[in-house]
Structure formats: structure tokens, C-alpha cells
VEXVOKOL-919473 format. One record per atom (N, C-alpha, C): residue number from 1; residue in one letter; chain; x, y, z. Coordinates in nm, 2 decimals. Layout:
BEGIN
NUM_a_A_X_Y_Z .
...
END
This chain:
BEGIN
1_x_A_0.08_-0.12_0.00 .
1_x_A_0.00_0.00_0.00 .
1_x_A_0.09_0.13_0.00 .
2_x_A_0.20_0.15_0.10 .
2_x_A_0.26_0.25_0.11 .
2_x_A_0.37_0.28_-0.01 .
3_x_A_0.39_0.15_-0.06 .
3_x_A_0.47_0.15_-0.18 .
3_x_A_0.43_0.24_-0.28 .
4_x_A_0.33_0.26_-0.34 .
4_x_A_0.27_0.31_-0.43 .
4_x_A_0.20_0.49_-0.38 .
5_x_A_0.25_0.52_-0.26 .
5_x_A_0.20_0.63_-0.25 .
5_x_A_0.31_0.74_-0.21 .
6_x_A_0.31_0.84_-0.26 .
6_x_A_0.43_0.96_-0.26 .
6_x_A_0.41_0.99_-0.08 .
7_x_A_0.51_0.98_-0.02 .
7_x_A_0.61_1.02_0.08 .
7_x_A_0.65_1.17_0.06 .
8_x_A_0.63_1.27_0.18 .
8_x_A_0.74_1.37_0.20 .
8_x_A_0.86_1.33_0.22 .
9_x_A_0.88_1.23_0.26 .
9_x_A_1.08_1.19_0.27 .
9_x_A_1.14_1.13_0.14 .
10_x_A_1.20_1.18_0.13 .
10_x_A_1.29_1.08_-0.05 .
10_x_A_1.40_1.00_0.03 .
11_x_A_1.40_0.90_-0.02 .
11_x_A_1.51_0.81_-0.04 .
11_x_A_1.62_0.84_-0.14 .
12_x_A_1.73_0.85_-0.10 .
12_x_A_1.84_0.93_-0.19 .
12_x_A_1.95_0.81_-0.20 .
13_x_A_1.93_0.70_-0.13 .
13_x_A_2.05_0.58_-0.11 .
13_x_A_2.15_0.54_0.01 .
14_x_A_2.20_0.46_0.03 .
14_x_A_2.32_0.41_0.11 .
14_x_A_2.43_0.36_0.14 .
15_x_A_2.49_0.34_0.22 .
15_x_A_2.62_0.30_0.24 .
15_x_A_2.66_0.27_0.40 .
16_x_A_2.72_0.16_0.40 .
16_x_A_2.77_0.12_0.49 .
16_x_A_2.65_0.14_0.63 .
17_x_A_2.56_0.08_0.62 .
17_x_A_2.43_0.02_0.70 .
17_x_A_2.39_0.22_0.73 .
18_x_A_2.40_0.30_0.67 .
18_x_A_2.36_0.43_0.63 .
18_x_A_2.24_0.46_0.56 .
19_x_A_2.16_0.54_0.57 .
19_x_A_2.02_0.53_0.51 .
19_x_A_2.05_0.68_0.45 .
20_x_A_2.04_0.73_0.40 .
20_x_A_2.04_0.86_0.33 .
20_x_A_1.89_0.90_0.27 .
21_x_A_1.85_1.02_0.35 .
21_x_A_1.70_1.05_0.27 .
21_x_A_1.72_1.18_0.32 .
22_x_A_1.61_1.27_0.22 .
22_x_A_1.57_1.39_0.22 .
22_x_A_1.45_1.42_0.31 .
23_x_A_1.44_1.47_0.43 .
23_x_A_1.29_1.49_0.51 .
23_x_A_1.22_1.57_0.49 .
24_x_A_1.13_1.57_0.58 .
24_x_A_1.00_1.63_0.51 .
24_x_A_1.02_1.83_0.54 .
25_x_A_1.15_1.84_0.60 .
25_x_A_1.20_1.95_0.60 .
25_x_A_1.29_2.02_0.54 .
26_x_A_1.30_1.91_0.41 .
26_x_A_1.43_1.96_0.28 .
26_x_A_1.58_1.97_0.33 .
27_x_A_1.56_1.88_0.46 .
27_x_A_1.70_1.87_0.48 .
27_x_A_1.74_1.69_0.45 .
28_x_A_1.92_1.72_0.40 .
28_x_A_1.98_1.56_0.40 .
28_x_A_2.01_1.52_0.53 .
29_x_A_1.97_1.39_0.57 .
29_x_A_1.95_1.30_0.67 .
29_x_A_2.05_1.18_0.67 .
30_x_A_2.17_1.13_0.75 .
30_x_A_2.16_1.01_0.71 .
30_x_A_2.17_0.91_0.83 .
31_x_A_2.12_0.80_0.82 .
31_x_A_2.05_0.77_0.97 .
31_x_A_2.08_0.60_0.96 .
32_x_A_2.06_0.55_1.10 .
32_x_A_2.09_0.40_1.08 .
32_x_A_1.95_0.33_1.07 .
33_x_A_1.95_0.16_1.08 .
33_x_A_1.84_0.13_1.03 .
33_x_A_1.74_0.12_1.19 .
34_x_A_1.84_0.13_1.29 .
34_x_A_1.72_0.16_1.42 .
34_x_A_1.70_0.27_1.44 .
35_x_A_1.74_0.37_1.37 .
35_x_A_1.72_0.51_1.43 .
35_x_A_1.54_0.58_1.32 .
36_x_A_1.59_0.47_1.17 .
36_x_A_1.46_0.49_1.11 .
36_x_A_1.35_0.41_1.10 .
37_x_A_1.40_0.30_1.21 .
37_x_A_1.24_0.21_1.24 .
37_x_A_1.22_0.25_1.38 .
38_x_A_1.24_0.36_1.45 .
38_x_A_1.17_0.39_1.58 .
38_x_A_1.10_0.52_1.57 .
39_x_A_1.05_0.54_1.62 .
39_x_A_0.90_0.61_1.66 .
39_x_A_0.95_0.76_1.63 .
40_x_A_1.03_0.79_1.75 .
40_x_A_1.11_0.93_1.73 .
40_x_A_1.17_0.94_1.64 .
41_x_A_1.25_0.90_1.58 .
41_x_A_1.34_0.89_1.41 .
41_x_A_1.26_0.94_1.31 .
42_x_A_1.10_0.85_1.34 .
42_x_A_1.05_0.86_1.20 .
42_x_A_0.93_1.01_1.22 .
43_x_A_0.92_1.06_1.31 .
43_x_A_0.86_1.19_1.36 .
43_x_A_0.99_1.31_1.31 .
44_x_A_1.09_1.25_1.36 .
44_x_A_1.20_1.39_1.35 .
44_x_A_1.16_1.39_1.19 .
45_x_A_1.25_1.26_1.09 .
45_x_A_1.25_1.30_0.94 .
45_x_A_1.12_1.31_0.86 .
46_x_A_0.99_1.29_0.92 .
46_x_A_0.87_1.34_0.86 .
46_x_A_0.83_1.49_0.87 .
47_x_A_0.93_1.55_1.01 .
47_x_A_0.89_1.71_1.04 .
47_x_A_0.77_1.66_1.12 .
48_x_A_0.74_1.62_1.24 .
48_x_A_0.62_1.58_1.31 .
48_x_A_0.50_1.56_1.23 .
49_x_A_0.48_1.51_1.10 .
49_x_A_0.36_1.53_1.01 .
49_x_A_0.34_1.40_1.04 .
50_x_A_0.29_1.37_1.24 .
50_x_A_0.26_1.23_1.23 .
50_x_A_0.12_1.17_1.17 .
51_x_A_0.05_1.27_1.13 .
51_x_A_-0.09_1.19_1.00 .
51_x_A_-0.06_1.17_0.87 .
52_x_A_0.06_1.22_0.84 .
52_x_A_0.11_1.11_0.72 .
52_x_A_0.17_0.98_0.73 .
53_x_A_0.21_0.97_0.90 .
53_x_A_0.24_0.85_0.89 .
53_x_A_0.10_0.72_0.99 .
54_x_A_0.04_0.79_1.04 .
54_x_A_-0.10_0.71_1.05 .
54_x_A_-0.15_0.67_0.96 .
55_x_A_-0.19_0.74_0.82 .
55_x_A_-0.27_0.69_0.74 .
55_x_A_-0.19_0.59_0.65 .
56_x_A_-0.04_0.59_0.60 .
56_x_A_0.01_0.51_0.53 .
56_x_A_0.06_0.39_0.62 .
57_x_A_0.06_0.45_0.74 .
57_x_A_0.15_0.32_0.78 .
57_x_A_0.05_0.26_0.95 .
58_x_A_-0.05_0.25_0.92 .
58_x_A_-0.16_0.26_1.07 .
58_x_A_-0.12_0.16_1.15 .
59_x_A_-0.12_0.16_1.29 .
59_x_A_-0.08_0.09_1.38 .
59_x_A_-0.23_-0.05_1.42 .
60_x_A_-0.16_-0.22_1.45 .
60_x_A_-0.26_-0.25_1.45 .
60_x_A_-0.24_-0.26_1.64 .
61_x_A_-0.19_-0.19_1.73 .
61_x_A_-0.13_-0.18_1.85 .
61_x_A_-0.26_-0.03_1.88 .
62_x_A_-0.29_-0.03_1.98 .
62_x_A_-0.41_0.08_2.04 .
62_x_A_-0.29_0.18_2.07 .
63_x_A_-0.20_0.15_2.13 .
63_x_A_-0.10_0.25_2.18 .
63_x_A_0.02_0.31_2.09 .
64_x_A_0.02_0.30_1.96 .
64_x_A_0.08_0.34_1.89 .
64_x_A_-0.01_0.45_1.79 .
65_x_A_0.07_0.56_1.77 .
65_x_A_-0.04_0.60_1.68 .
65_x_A_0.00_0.54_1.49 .
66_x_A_0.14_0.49_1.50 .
66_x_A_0.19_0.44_1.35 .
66_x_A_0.25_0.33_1.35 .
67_x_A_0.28_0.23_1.28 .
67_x_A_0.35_0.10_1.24 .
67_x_A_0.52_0.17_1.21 .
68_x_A_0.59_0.21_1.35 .
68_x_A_0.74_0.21_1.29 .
68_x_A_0.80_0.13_1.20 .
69_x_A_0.77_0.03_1.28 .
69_x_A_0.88_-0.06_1.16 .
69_x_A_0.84_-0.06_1.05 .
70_x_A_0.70_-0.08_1.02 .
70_x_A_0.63_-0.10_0.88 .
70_x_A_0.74_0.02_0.79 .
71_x_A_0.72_0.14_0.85 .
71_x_A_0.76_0.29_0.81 .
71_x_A_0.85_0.29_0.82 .
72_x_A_0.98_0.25_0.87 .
72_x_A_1.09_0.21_0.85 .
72_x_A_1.17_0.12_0.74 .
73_x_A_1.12_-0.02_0.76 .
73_x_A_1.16_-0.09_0.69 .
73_x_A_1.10_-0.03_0.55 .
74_x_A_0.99_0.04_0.47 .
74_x_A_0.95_0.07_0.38 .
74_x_A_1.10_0.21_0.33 .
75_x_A_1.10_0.27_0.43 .
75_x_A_1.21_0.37_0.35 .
75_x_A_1.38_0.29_0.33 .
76_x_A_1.40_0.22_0.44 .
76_x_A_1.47_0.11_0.39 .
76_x_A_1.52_0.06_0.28 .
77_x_A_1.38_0.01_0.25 .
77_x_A_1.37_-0.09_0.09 .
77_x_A_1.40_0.06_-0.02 .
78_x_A_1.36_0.16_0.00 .
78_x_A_1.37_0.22_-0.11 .
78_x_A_1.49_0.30_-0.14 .
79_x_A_1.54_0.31_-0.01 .
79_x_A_1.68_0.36_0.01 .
79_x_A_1.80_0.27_-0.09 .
80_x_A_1.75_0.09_-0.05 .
80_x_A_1.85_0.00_-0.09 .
80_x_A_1.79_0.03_-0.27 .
81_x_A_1.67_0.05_-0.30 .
81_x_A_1.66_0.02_-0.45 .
81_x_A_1.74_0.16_-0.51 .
82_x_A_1.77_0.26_-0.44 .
82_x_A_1.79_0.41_-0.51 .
82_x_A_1.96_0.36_-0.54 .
83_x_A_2.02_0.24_-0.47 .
83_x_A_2.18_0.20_-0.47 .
83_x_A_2.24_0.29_-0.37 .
84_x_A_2.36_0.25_-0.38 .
84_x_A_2.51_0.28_-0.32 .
84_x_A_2.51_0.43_-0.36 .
85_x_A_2.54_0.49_-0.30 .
85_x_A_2.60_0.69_-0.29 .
85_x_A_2.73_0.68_-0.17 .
86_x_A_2.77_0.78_-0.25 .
86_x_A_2.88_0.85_-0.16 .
86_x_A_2.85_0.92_-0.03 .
87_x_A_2.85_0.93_0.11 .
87_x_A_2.79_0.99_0.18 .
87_x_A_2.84_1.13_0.21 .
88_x_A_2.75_1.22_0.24 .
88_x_A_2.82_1.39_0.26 .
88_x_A_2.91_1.34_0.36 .
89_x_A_2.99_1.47_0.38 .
89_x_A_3.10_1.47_0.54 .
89_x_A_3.05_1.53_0.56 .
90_x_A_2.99_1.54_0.71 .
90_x_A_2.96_1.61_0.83 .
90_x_A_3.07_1.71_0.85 .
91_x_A_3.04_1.80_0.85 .
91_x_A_3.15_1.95_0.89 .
91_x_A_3.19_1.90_1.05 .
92_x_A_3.26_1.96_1.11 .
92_x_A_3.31_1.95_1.23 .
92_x_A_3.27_2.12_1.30 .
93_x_A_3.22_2.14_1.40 .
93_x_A_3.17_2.26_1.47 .
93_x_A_3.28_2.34_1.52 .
94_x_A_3.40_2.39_1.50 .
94_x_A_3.46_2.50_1.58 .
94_x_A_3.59_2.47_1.55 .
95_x_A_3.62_2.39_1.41 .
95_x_A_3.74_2.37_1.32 .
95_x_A_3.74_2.45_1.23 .
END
């Protein structure tokens, strides 16, 4: 279901257990694969737009409002089909 429907996060590719995507705040991200199947991960790179992730990815748990992993492992898969990328360098703060 979620496969077929447009995402504010892009999948940009990976490297070295690295997930690389664009969030829903036009910034590059690049994240591990537990940081983008947990709850908070997937709120930070959606930009808190947690009703995009209710409706594509609905929880069958009363206490969750979304299926992380579902929402996870889905950017995952699309990360690994986008291939291998070079990853940015992170600047260093006060070099």
C-alpha cells in the first residue's frame, strides 16, 4: 500500500548500514536502520507530520499511533533500490 503512494521523505540511497534521505523539511539526513524504524526517528524526518504517517502506515497496537517498523523498513527498501551513494562529510563545529 505504502509502496505506491508519494512520501514527503525521499530516499536518496546508502552506504555502509547508512540510510540517506531527504525529510519532510528539505534537509539531507543520514540515519541507521534503528534510528529509522523507531518512533522518534520517524517523527524527527517526517517534520512531526505524524498523519502522514498514520494513514500510510496505521498501527494494529491501540498505543501506537503508526507502524514504525512497517515505516521504516518501507524507506529502507527504497533507500536500498535508489543504490550505493557516496555519503556527505559532516563538517566539524569549531574547526
Amino acid at each position: 500500500m505504502a509502496s505506491q503512494m508519494e512520501l514527503s521523505v525521499r530516499a536518496l540511497g546508502h552506504r555502509d548500514g547508512r540510510y540517506l534521505l531527504l525529510s519532510g523539511a528539505g534537509e539531507m539526513r543520514q540515519m541507521t536502520a534503528g534510528r529509522i524504524c523507531s518512533a522518534s526517528g520517524l517523527l524527527d524526518l517526517f517534520a512531526g507530520r505524524i498523519g502522514e504517517l498514520e494513514t500510510r502506515f496505521p498501527s494494529s497496537q491501540t498505543k501506537a499511533p503508526f507502524d514504525a517498523m512497517a515505516a521504516g523498513s518501507h524507506l529502507i527498501r527504497q533507500c536500498v533500490e535508489r543504490g550505493l551513494v557516496d555519503m556527505p562529510r559532516r563538517s566539524r563545529r569549531g574547526r
